[in-house]
C-alpha positions in Angstrom: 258.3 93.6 298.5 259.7 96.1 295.9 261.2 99.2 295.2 260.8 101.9 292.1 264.1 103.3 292.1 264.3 106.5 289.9 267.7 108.2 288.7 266.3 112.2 288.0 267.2 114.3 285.7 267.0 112.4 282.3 264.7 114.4 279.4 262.0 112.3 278.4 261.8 111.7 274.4 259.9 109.5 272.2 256.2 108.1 271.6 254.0 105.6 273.9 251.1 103.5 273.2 249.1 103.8 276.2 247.7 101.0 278.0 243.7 100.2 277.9 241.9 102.4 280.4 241.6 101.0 284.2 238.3 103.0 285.1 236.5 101.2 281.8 237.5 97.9 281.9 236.7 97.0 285.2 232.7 97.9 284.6 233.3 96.8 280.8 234.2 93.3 282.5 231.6 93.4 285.5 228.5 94.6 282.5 229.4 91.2 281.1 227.8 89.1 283.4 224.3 90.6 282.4 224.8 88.1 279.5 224.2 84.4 279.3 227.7 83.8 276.6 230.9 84.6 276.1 232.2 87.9 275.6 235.5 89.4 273.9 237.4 92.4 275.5 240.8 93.6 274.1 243.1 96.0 275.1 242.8 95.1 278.9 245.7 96.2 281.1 247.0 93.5 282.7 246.9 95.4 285.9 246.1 94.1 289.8 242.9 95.3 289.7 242.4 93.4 286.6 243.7 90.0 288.3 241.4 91.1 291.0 238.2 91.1 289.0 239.2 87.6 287.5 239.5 86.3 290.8 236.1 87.4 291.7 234.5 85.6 288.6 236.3 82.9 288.8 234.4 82.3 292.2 231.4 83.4 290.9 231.9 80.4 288.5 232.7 82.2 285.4 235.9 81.3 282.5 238.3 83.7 282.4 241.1 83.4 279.7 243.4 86.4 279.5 246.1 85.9 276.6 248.1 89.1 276.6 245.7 91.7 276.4 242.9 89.7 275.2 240.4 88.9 277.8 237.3 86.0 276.9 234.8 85.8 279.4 231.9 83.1 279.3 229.7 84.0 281.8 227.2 80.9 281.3 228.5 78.8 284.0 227.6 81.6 286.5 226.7 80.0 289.6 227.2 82.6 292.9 225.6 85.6 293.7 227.8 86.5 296.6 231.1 88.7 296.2 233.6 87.0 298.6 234.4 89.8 301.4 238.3 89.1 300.9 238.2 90.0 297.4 235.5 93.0 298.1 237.6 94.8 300.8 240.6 94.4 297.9 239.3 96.6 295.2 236.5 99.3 295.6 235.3 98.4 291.8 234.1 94.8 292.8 230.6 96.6 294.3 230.7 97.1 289.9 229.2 93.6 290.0 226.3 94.4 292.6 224.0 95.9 289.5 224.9 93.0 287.1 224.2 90.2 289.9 220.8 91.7 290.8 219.8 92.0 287.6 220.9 88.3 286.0 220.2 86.3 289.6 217.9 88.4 291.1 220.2 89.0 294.0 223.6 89.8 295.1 225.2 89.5 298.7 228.1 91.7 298.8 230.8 93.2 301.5 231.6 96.5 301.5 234.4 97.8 298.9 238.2 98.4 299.7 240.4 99.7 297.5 243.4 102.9 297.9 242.5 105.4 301.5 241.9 108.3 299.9 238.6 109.5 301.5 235.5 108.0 302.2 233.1 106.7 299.2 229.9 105.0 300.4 227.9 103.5 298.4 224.3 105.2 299.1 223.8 106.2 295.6 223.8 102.7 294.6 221.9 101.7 296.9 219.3 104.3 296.0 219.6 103.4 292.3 218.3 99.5 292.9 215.7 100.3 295.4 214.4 102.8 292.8 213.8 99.6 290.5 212.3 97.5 292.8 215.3 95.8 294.7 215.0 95.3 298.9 217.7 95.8 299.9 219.6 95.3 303.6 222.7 96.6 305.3 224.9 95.3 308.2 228.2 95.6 309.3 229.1 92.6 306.7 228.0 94.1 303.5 224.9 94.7 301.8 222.1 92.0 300.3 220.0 93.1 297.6 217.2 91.1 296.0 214.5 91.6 293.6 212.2 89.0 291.5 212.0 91.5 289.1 213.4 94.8 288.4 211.1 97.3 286.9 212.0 100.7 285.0 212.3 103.9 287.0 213.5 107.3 287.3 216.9 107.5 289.4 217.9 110.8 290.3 221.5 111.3 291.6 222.8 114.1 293.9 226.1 113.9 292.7 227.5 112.7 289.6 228.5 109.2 291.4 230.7 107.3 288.2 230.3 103.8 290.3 226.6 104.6 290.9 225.8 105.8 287.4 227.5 102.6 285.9 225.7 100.3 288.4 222.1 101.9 287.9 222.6 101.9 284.0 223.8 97.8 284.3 220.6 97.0 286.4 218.7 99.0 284.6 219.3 96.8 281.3 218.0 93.9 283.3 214.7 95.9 284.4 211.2 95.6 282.5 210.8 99.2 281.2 212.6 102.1 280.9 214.3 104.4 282.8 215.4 107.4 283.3 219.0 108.7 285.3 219.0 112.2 286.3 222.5 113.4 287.5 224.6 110.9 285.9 228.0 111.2 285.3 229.8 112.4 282.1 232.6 110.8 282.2 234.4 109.1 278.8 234.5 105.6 280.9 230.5 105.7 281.2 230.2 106.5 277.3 232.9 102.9 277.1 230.3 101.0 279.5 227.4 102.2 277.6 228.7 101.5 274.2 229.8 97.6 275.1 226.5 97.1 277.1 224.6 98.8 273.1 226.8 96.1 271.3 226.0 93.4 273.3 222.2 94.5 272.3 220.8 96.7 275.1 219.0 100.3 273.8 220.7 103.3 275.6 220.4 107.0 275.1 222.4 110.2 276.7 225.4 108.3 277.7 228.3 111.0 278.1 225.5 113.7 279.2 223.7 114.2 282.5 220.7 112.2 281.4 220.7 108.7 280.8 218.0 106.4 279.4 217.8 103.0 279.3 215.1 100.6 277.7 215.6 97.1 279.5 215.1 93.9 278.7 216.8 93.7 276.0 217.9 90.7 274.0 221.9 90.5 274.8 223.9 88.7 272.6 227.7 87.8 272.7 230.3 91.0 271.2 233.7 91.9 270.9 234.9 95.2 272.2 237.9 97.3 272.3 239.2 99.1 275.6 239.6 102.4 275.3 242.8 104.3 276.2 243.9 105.2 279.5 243.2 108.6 280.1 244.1 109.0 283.7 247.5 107.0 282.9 248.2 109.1 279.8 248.1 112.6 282.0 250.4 110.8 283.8 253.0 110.5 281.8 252.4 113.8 280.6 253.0 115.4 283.7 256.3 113.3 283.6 257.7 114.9 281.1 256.8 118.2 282.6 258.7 116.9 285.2 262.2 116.8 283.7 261.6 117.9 280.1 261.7 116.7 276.9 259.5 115.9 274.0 257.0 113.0 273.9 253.8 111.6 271.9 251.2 109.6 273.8 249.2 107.5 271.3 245.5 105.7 271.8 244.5 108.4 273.7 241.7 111.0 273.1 242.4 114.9 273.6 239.3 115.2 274.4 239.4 113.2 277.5 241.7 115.4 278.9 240.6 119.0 277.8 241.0 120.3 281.2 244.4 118.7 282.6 246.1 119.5 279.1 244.6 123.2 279.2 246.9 123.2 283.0 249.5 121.8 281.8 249.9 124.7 278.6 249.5 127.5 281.3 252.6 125.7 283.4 254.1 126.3 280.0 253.8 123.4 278.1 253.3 123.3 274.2 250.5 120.6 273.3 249.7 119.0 270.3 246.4 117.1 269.6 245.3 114.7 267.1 242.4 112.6 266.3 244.3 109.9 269.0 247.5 111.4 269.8 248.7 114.0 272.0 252.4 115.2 271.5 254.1 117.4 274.3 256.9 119.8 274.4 258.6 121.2 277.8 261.7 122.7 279.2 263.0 124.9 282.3 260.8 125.1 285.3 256.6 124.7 285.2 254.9 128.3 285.6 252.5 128.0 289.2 248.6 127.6 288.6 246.0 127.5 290.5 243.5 124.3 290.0 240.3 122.7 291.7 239.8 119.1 290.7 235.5 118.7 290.0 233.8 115.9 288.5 234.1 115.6 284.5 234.5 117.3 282.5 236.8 119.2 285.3 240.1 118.7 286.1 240.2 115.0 287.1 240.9 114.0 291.0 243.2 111.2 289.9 245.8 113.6 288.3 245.7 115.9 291.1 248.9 114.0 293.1 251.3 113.9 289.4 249.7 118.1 289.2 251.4 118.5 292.9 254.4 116.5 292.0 255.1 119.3 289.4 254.2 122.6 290.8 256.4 121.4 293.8 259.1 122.5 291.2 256.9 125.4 289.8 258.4 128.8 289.3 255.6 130.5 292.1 253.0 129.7 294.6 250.3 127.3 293.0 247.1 126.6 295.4 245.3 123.2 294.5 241.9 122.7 295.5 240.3 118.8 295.9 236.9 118.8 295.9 236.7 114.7 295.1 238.5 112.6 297.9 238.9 114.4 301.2 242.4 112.5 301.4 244.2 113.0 298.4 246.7 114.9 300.0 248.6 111.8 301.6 251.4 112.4 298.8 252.5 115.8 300.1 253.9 114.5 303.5 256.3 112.1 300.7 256.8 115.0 298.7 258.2 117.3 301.4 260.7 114.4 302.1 262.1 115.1 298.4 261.9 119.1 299.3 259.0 120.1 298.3 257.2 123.3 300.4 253.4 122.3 300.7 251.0 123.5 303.3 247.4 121.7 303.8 244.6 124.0 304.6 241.9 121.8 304.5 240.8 121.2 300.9 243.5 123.5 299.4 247.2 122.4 299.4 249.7 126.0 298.9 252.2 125.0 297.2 255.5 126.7 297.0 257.8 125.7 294.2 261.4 125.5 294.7 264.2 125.2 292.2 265.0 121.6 292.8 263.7 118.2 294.4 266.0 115.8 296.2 266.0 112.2 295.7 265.0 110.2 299.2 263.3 107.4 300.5 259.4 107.5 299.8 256.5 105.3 300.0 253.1 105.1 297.7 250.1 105.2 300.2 247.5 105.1 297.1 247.7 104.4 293.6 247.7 107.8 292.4 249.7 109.3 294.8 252.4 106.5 294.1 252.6 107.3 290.7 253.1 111.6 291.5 256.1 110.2 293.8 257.6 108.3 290.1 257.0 112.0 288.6 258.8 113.8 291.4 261.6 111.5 291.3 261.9 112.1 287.6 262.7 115.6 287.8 264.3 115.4 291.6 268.3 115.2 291.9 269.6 112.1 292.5 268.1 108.8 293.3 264.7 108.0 294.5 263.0 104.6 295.8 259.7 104.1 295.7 258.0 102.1 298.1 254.6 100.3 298.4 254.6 99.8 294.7 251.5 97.6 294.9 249.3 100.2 295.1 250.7 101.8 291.4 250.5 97.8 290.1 247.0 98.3 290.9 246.2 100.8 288.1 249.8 101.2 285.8 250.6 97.8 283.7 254.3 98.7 283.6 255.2 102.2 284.3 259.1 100.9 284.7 259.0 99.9 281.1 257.1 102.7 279.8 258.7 105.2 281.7 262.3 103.9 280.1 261.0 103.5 276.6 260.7 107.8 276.7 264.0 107.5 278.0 263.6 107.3 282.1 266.5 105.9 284.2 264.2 103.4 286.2 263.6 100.1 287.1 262.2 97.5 289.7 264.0 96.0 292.6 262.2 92.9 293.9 
């Protein structure tokens, strides 16, 4: 096991190249299984989730050659269509490769996905998206089998902007005869990544980044190289960091306009924000003003910043009220938080908090990936020293937050 112990009170300064983005890569790498050769994907953060989805294609019978942060994948020795349950119950974005399977093999037997315990996230929508193009498909308590002899184009209506549905309809919709049409997708900048690799390997897709979605299948695919965007959810982090215990930093590879909505919070808490064409550059000092914030799907404020927001206005000047509409268990992190100090009350979906002047370093332990990453943030601005526990689940989606955390000037390091 190990520990992420964190000396507080050290100004963050300096600039960052963030690390590709988690949430694009992992269906970036599961859409290229739709094709019959060998594709290129750069920028990958070699993160567990990563090393998790090379596993599973390695089973499958694929070749997997990650050289730093330069992924080939030849898919052409492709032999399973079953997603081992061990690696399934790891990772909630191995049900990625559900769509891709059905639509190369014709069928896919999968268990149902694991991943961090923030809330419950069935799978129904993507279900609904492959019976809508012809798939049978049957559920028991192992996992789901899905079979078709051929897909066929269809319209797929969603009742919530699902991301992992939307990306798993648009991949087996590539593979289907026809075209067809997604109502209620998601907007998000990780299904405009998957939709742009899946048009330069060949397929014809329209409406990506909007509600509507079309996709003409049965396309010709064709081998491609393609460059991971940055990571959005990783940048807001480290962002929120500084907000944390001050300072002056630049973010690079990263869009603005990925994060309108969490960098619009983070100038009413008082924070000064500069934006580029790639870049954002942030200026803070003395204590965060209190807001009030409900996460939504994109282009809202995301869920996945919602524990590093909390970390922060535990140390705002006022009462700030946060409101999770997402994950019905995202507030796991404030039971750590109070250990450092921090005054939060759960009312349901809304967590009050009341800021106080100072955290305390302590002894706290990451029950998700997010929320293990807020507890860095805390102990950044807390007094004294804090240890992290359970760091496995923050390996899952940060490639070195250590490292990149020091670079800006962070006293914090790793204890196996």
């Amino acid at each position: 096991m190990s520990v992420i112990q964190i000396e507080g009170g050290h100004p963050l300064n300096g600039e960052l190249v963030i690390q590709g983005s988690k949430n694009a890569v992992l269906p970036v790498m599961a859409a290229a299984v739709l094709h019959n050769g060998i594709t290129v994907i750069e920028n990958v953060p070699r993160i567990q989730d990563v090393f998790c989805m090379l596993g599973i294609l390695e089973h499958m019978g694929c070749i997997c050659r990650l050289e730093g942060n330069c992924l080939t994948l030849d898919t052409r020795t492709l032999s399973s269509c079953e997603l081992p349950s061990h690696w399934a119950g790891c990772m909630r974005s191995s049900i990625m490769l559900a769509g891709p399977l059905l639509g190369r093999l014709g069928q896919v037997k999968a268990g149902f996905p694991g991943g961090c315990a923030i809330g419950q996230r069935p799978i129904d929508l993507h279900l609904k998206a492959f019976r809508a193009l012809g798939a049978e498909v049957e559920e028991d308590k192992e996992g789901v089998l899905a079979s078709a002899k051929r897909l066929s184009g269809a319209s797929v209506s969603f009742s919530c902007p699902s991301v992992g549905a939307t990306e798993n309809a648009v991949m087996a919709a590539v593979a289907a005869e026809g075209t067809t049409v997604i109502e209620g997708a998601a907007r998000e900048p990780e299904i405009v990544e998957l939709c742009s690799f899946l048009t330069k390997m060949g397929a014809e897709i329209t409406g990506a980044g909007t509600s509507k979605i079309m996709v003409r299948g049965r396309r010709r695919l064709h081998d491609a190289r393609f460059f991971v965007c940055g990571d959005r959810i990783a940048a807001g982090t480290y962002l929120f960091s500084v907000m944390a215990c001050g300072g002056r930093a630049v973010i690079q590879g990263v869009a603005p306009d990925h994060l309108t909505e969490p960098l619009a919070v983070m100038e009413q808490m008082g924070a000064e924000i500069r934006r580029e064409q790639r870049l954002i550059g942030i200026s803070f000092s003395g204590r965060p003003k209190s807001v009030s914030v409900s996460t939504d799907f994109y282009p809202g404020f995301p869920t996945d910043l919602q524990s590093p927001l909390m970390a922060v206005a535990a140390r705002a000047d006022g009462i700030s009220r946060i409101e999770e509409n997402i994950f019905e268990e995202r507030f796991k992190t404030a039971g750590e938080l109070r250990k450092m100090g921090a005054d939060i009350i759960i009312e349901g979906k809304r967590a009050v908090v009341c800021g106080c002047v100072q955290l305390t370093g302590g002894n706290v332990k990451a029950e998700d990936l997010r929320g293990g990453a807020a507890l860095v943030v805390a102990g950044l601005g807390a007094k004294g020293i804090t240890s992290v526990s359970g760091c496995g689940h923050i390996d899952r989606g940060y490639e070195n937050i250590c490292e990149d955390l020091s670079r800006l000037g962070g006293v914090i390091r790793r204890i196996e």
